[in-house]
C-alpha positions as CSV (number, residue, x, y, z in Angstrom):
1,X,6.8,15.2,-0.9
2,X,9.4,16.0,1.5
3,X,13.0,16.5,0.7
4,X,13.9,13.6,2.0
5,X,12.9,11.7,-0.4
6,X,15.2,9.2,-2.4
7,X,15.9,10.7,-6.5
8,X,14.0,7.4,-7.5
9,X,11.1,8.7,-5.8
10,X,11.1,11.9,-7.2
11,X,11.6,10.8,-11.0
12,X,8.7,8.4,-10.2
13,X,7.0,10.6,-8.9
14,X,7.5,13.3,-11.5
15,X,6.7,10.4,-14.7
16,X,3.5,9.3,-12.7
17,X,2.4,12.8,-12.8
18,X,3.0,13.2,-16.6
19,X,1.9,10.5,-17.5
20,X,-1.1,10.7,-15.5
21,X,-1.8,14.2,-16.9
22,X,-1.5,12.6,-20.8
23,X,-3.7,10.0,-19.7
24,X,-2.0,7.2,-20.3
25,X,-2.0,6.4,-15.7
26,X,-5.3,7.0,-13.5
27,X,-4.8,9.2,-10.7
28,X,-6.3,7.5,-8.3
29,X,-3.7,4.8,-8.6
30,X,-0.7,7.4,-8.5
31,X,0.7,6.5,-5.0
32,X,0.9,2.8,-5.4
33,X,2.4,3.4,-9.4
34,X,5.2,5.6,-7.8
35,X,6.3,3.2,-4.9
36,X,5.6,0.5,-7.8
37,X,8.3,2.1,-10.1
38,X,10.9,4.1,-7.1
39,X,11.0,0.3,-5.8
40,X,12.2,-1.0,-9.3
41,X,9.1,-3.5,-8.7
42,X,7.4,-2.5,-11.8
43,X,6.8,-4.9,-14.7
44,X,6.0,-4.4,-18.4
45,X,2.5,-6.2,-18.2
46,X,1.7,-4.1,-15.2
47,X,2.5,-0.7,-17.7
48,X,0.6,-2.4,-20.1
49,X,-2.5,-3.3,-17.3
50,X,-2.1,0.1,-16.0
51,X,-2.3,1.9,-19.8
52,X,-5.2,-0.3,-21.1
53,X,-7.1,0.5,-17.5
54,X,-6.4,4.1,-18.1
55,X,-7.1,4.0,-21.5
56,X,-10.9,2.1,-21.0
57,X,-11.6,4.6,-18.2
58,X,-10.9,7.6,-20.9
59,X,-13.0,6.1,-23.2
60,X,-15.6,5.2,-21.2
């Protein structure tokens, strides 16, 4: 990431990763979750899509 990149970006960018990491986000959907969230654009049923897909994938 470069430095100019918006503060939204990089504390989406930086929750992705965490949460990713925890397991609770798939990795391979990281870049589309942090435009998804810098952008505001994010809903609650796509966190919960998004956790449940993550979660199934773990599990699987």
């Amino acid at each position: 990431m470069s430095d100019d990149v918006v503060p939204s970006a990089k504390l989406a960018a930086l929750t992705v990763d965490r949460l990713i990491q925890s397991g609770l986000l798939r990795a391979d959907k990281r870049d589309a979750l942090v435009a998804k969230i810098a952008t505001g654009t994010m809903q609650s049923s796509d966190w919960k899509l998004e956790i449940d897909l993550a979660s199934a994938k773990a599990t699987s």
